[in-house]
C-alpha positions, 0 to 999 in steps of 0.5 A, spaced: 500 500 500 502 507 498 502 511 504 500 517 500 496 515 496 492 509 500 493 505 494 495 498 492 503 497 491 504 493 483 509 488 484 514 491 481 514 498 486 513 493 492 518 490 491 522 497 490 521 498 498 524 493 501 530 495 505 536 490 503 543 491 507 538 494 513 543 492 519 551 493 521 554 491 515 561 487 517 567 490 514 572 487 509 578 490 507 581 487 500 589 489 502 587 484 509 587 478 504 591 471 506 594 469 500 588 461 501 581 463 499 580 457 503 582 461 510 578 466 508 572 463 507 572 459 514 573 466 518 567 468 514 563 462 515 565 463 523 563 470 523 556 468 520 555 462 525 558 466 531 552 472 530 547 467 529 545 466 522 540 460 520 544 455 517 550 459 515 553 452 512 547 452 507 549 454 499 546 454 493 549 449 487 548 450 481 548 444 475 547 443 468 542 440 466 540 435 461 537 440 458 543 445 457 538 449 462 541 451 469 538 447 474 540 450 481 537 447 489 540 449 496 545 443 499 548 443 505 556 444 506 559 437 508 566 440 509 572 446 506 578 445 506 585 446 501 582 441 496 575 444 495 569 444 498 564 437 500 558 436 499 554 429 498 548 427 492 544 421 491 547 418 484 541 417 481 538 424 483 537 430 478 544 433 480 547 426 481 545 425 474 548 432 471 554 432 476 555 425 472 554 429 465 558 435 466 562 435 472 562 441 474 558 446 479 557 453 481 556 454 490 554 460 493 554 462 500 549 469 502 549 471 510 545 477 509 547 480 517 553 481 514 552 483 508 556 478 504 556 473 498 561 468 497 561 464 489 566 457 488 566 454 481 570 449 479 570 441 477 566 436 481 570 429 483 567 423 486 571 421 493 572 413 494 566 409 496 569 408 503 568 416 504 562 416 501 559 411 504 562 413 512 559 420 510 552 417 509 553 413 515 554 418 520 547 421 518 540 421 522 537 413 521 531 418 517 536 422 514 538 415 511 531 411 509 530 417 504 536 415 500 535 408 500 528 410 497 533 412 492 527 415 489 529 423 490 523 427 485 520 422 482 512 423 483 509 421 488 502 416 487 500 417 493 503 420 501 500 414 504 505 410 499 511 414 499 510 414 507 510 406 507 515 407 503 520 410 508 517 406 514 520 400 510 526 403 509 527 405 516 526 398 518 531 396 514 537 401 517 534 400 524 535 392 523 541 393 518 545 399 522 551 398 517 547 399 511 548 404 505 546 406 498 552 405 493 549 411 490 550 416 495 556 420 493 560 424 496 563 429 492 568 435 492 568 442 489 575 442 486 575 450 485 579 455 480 575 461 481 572 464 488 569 471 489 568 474 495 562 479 496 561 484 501 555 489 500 556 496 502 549 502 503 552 506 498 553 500 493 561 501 492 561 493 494 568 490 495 568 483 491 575 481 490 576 474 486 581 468 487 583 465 480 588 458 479 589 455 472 589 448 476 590 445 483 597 445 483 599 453 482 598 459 486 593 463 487 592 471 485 586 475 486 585 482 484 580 486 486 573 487 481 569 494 480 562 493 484 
């Protein structure tokens, strides 16, 4: 609703008022950089937990799909350290499919209370089934029935039938405690590109990219225009 005029709002005004970069932002000064992207994603991962973002290890991995079109879904990160960035897909689910396809990916991370944004791209490996499946096995008992189902954005017949389903497949682990899905993968994000994204009110933003040809070379990062 206008507030002089009493009247509607359309979409596009609407969302045209809404505040963004409302709080405190954090600072971030390029110059202060380490010369790992990985330290620098971690310190800023801690900040976000440690000023209580929900879910700060959340991230959005964008894939290829069959298509050629796009294809993007919110995953959790498993793990980051100087060999690239962990997360874990069922094989057979669309993302498996496309990761199997083009084994490359894009994450991104945003903590909007800090303002910041982080964007890693590179190749996709597989690890070994034994970390795979030790990954999978540290899960919830219901985390693990769901991807024994080994049915991720099928359509469902009925709730009732996917509901038997998984009671089925939590009687499984629960008898079998040491069962797992050879489908579960977990993969790393090898990365040749990294940016780092802090939000300013005035919209100078601070973004300073890492590059690297290969995993084998040194990192250089220069600071972008906003």
């Amino acid at each position: 609703m206008d507030r002089t005029s009493g009247k509607p709002l359309g979409v596009r005004e609407w969302l045209r008022g809404l505040e963004v970069f409302a709080g405190p932002l954090s600072d971030f000064d390029p110059a202060d950089a380490p010369a790992e992207p990985v330290d620098l994603f971690l310190g800023w991962l801690h900040e976000a937990v440690a000023a209580g973002v929900p879910d700060a290890h959340a991230m959005t991995l964008s894939t290829v799909g069959e298509d050629g079109h796009p294809d993007a879904r919110v995953l959790i990160l498993k793990n980051v350290d100087h060999d690239g960035w962990q997360f874990a897909v069922h094989a057979g689910s669309p993302k498996g499919r496309q990761l199997a396809d083009r084994p490359s990916a894009a994450l991104t991370f945003y903590w909007p209370p800090q303002g910041r944004q982080v964007r890693v791209r590179g190749g996709v490996e597989p690890a070994p089934p034994g970390r795979s499946a030790a990954d999978l096995l540290a899960r919830s008992p219901a985390a693990r029935a769901e991807v024994l189902l080994g049915r991720q954005s099928d359509p469902v017949d009925s709730r009732a039938a996917r509901d038997d389903a998984f009671r089925t497949a939590l009687a499984r682990i629960e008898a079998e405690p040491g069962l797992v899905s050879p489908q579960w993968t977990l993969y790393t994000l090898v990365p040749g590109q990294i940016e780092f994204w802090q939000a300013d009110k005035d919209r100078l933003h601070n973004r300073l990219r890492y590059t690297r040809p290969d995993r084998h070379t040194a990192w250089e990062h220069h600071v972008l225009w906003p």
